[in-house]
DSSP file (Angstrom, degrees, kcal/mol; ACC not computed):
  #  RESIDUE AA STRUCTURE BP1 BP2  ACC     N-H-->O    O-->H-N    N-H-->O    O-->H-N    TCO  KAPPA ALPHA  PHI   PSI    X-CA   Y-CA   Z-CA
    1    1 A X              0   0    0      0, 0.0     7,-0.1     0, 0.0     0, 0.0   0.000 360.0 360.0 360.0 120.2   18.5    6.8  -25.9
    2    2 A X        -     0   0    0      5,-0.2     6,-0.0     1,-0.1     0, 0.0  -0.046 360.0-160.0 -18.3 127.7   17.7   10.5  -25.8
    3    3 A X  S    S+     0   0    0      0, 0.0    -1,-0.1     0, 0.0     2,-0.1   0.873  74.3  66.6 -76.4 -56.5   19.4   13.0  -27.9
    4    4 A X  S  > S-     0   0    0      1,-0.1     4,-1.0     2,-0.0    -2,-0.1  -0.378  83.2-130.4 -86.2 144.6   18.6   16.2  -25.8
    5    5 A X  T  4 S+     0   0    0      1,-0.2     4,-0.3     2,-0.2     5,-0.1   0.715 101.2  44.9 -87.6 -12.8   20.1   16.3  -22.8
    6    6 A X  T  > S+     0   0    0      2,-0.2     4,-3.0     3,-0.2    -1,-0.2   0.642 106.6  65.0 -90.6  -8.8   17.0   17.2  -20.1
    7    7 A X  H  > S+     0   0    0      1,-0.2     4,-2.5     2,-0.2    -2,-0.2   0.813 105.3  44.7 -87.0 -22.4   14.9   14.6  -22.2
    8    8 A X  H  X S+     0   0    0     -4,-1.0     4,-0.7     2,-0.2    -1,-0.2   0.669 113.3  47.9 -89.0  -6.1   17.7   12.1  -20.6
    9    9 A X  H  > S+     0   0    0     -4,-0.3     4,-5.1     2,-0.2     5,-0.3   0.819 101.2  65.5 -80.7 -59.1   17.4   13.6  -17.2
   10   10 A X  H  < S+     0   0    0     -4,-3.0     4,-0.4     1,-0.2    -2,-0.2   0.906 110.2  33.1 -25.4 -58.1   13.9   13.2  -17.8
   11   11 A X  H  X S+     0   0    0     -4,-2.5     4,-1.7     1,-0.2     3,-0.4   0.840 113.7  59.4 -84.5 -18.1   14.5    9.1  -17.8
   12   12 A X  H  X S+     0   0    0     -4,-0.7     4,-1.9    -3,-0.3     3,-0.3   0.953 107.8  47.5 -53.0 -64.8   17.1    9.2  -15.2
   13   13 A X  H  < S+     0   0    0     -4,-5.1    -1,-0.2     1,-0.2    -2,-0.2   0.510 111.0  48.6 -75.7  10.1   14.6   10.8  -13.1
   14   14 A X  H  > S+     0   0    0     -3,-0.4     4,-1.3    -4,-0.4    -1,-0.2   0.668 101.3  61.3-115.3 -23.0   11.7    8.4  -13.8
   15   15 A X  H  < S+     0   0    0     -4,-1.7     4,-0.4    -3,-0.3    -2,-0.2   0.701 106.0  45.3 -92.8   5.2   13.5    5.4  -13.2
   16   16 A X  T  X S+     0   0    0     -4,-1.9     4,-0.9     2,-0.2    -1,-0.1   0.659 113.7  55.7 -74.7 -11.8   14.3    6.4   -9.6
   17   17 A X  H  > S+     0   0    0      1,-0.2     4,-1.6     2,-0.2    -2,-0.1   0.870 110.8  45.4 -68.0 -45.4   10.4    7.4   -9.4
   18   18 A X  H  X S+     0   0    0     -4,-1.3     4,-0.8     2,-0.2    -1,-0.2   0.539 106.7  52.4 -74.1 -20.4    9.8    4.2  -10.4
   19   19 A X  H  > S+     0   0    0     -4,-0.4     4,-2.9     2,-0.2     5,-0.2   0.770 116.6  40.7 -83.5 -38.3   12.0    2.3   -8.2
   20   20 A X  H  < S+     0   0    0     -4,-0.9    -2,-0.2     2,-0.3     4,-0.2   0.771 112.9  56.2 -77.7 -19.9   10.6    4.1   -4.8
   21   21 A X  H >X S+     0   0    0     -4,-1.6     4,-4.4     2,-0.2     3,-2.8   0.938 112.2  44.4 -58.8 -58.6    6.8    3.9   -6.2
   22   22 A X  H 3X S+     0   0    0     -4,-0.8     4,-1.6     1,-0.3    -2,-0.3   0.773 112.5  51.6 -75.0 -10.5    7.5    0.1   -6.5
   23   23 A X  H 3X S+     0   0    0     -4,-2.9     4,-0.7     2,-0.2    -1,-0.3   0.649 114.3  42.4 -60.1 -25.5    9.1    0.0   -2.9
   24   24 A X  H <> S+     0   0    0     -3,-2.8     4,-1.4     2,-0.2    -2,-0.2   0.785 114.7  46.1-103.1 -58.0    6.3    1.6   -1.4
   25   25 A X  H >X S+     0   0    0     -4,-4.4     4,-3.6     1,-0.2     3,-1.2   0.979 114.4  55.8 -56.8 -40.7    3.5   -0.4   -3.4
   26   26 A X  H 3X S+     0   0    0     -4,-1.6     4,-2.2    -5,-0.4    -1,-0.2   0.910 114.4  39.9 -32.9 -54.6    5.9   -3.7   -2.3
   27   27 A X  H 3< S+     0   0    0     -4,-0.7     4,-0.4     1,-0.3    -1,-0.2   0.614 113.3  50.0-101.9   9.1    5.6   -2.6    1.4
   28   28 A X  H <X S+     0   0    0     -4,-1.4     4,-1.0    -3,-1.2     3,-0.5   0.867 112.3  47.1-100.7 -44.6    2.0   -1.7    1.2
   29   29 A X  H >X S+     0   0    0     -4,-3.6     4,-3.8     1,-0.2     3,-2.3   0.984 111.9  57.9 -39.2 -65.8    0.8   -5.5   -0.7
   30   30 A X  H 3X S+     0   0    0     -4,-2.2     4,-2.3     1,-0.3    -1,-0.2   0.674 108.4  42.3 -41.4 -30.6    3.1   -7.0    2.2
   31   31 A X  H 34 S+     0   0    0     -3,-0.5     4,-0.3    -4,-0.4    -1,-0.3   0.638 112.5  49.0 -70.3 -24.7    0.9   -5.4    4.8
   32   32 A X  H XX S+     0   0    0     -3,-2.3     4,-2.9    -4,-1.0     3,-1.0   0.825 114.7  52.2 -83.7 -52.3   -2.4   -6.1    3.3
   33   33 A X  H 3X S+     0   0    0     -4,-3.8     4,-3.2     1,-0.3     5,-0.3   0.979 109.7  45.0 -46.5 -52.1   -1.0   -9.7    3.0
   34   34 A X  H 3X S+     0   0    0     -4,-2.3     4,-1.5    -5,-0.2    -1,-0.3   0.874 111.2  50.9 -69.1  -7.4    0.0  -10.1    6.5
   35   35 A X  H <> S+     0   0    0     -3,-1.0     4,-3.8    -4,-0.3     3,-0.3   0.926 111.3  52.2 -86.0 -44.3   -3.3   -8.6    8.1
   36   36 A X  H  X S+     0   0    0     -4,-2.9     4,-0.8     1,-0.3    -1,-0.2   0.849 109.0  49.2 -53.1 -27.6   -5.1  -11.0    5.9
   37   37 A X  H  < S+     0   0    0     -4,-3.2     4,-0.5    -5,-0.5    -1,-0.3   0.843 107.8  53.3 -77.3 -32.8   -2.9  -13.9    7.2
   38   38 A X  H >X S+     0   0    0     -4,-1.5     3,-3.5    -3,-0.3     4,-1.7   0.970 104.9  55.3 -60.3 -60.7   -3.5  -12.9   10.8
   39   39 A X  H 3< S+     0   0    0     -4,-3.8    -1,-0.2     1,-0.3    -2,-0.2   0.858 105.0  53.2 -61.2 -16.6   -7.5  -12.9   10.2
   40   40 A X  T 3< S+     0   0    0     -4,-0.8    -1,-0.3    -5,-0.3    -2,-0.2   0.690 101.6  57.4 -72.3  -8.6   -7.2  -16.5    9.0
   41   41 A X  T <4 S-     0   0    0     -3,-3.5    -2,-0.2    -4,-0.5    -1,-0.2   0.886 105.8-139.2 -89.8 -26.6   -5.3  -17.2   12.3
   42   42 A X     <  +     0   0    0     -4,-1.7     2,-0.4     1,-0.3    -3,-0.1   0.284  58.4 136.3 108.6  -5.5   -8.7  -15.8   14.1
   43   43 A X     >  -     0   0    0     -5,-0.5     4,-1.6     1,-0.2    -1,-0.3  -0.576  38.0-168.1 -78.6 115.5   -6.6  -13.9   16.7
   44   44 A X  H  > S+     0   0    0     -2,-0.4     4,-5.2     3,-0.2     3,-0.4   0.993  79.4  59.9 -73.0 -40.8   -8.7  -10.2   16.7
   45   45 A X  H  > S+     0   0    0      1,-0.3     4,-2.0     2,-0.2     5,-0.1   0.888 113.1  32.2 -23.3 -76.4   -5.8   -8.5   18.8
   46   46 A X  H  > S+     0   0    0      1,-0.3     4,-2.1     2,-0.2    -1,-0.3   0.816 113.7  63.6 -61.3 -34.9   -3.3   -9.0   16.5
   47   47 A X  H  X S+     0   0    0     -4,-1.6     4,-2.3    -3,-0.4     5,-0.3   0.922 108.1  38.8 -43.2 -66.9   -5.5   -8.8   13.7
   48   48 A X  H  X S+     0   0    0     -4,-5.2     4,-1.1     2,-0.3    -1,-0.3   0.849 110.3  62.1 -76.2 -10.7   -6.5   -5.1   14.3
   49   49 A X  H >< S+     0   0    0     -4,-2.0     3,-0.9    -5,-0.4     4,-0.4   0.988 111.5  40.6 -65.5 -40.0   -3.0   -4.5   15.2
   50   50 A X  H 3X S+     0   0    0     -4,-2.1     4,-0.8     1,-0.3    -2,-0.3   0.493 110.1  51.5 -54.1 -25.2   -2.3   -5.6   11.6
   51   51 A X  H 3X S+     0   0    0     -4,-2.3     4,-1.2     2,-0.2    -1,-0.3   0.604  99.7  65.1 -78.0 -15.8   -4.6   -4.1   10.2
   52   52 A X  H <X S+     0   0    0     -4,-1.1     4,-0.9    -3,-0.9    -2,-0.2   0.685 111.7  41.0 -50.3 -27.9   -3.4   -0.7   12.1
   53   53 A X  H  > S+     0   0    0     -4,-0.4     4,-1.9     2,-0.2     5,-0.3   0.784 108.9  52.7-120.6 -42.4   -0.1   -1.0   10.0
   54   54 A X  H  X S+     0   0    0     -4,-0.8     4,-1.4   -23,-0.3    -2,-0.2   0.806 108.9  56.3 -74.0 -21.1   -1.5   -2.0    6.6
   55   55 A X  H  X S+     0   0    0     -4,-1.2     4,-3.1     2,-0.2    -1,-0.2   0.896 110.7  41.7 -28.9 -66.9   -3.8    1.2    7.1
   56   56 A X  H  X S+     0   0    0     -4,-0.9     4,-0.9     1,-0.3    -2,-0.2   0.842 113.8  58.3 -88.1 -25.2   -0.7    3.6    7.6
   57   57 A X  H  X S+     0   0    0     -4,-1.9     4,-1.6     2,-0.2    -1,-0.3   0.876 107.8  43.8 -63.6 -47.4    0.7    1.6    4.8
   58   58 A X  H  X S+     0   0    0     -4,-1.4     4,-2.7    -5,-0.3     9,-0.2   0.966 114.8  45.5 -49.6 -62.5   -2.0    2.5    2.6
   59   59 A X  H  X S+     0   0    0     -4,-3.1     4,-0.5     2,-0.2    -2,-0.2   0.555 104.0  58.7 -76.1  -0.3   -2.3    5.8    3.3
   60   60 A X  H  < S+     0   0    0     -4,-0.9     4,-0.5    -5,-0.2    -1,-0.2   0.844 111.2  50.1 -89.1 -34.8    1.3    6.6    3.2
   61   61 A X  H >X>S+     0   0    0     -4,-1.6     5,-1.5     2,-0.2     3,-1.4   0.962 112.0  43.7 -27.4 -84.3    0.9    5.3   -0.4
   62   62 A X  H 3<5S+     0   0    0     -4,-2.7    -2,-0.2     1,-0.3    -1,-0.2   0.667 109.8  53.3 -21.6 -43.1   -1.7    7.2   -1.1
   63   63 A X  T 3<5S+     0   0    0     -4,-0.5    -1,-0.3     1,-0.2    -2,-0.2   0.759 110.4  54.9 -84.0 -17.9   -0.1   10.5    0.6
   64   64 A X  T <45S-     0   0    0     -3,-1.4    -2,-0.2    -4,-0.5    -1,-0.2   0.583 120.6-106.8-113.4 -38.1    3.0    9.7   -1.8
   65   65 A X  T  <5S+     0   0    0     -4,-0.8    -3,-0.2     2,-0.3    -2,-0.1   0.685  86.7 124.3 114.9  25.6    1.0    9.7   -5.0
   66   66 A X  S   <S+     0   0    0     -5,-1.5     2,-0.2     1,-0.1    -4,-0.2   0.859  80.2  11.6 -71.6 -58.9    1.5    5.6   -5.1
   67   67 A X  S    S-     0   0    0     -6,-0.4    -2,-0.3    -9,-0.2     2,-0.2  -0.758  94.8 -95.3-125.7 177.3   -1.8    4.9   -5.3
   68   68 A X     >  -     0   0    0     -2,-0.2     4,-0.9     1,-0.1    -6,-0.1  -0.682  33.4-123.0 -92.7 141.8   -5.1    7.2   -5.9
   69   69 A X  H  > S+     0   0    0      2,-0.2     4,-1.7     1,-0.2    -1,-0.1   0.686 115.5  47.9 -42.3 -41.7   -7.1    8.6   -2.8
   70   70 A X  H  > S+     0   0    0      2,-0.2     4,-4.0     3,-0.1    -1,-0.2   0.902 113.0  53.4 -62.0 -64.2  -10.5    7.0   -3.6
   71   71 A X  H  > S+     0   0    0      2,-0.2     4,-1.5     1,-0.2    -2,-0.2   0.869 108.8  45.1 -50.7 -52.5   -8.2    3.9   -4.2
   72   72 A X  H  X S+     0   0    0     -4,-0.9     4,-4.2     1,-0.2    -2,-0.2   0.927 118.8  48.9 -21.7 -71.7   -6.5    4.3   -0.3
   73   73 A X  H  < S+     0   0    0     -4,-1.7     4,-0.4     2,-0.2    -2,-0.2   0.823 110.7  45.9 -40.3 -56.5  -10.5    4.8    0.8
   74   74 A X  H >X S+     0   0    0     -4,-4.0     3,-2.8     1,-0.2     4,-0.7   0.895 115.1  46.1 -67.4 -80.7  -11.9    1.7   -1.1
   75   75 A X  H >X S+     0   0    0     -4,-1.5     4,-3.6     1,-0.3     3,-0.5   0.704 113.0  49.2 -36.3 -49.2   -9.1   -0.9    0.2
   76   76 A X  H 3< S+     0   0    0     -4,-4.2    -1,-0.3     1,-0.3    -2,-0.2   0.483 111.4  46.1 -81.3  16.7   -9.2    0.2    3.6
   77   77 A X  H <> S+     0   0    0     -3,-2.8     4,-1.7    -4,-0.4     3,-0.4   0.571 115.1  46.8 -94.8 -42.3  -13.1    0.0    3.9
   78   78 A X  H <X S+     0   0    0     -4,-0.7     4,-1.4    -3,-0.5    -2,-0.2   0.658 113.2  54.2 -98.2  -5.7  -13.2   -3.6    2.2
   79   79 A X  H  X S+     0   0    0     -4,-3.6     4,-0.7    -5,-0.5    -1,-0.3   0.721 113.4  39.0 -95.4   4.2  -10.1   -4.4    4.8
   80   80 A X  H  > S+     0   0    0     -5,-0.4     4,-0.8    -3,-0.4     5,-0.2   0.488 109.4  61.5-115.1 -31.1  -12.2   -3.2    8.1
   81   81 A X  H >X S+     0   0    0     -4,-1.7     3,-3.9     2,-0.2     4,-1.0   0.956 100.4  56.6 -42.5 -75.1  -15.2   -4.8    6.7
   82   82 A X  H >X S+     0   0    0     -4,-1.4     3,-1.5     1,-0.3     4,-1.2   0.847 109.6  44.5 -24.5 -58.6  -13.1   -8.0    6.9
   83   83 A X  H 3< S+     0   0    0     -4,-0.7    -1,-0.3     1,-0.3    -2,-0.2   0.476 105.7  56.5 -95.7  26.0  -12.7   -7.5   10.3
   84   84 A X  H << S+     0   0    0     -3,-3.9     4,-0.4    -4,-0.8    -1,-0.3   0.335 104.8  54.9 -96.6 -16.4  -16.0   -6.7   11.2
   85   85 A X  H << S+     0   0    0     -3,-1.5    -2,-0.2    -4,-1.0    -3,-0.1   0.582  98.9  60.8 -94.9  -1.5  -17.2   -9.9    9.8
   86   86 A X  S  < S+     0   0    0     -4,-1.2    -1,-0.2    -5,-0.4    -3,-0.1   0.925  97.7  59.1 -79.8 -18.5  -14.7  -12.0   11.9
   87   87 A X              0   0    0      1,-0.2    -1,-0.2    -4,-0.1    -2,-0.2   0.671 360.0 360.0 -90.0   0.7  -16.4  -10.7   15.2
   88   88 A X              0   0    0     -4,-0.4    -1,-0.2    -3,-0.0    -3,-0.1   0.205 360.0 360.0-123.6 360.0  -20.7  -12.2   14.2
């Protein structure tokens, strides 16, 4: 436990950083998961709607300092790849 009293603000304020990072990375896995479950179900509709929301998921992550930009970029390239290989 801290001695100095801003060094205990300090952890105060890092575990609430830490709870709302992992709420936001939580709802951004769950969005990559479900678009990935859709494309095994083969339906493209729903599929690019799901992948429409795991997109803003990413990047709201990203825009939040969740994840790294570059990081945003890669996943959501290798997740529109995916669904460019379901249509040949």
């Amino acid at each position: 436990m801290p001695n100095i009293s801003s060094a205990a603000k300090r952890v105060r304020v890092t575990e609430k950083r830490t709870l709302r990072n992992r709420q936001v990375k939580a709802t951004m896995r769950t969005a990559i998961r479900q678009y990935l479950q859709t494309l095994e179900s083969g339906s493209r509709e729903v599929a690019e709607a799901s992948l429409r929301n795991a997109i803003s998921q990413i990047d709201r992550a990203a825009s939040k300092g969740v994840i790294h930009k570059n990081q945003a970029a890669r996943k959501k390239s290798r997740l529109s790849k995916r669904l460019a290989s379901l249509a040949s």
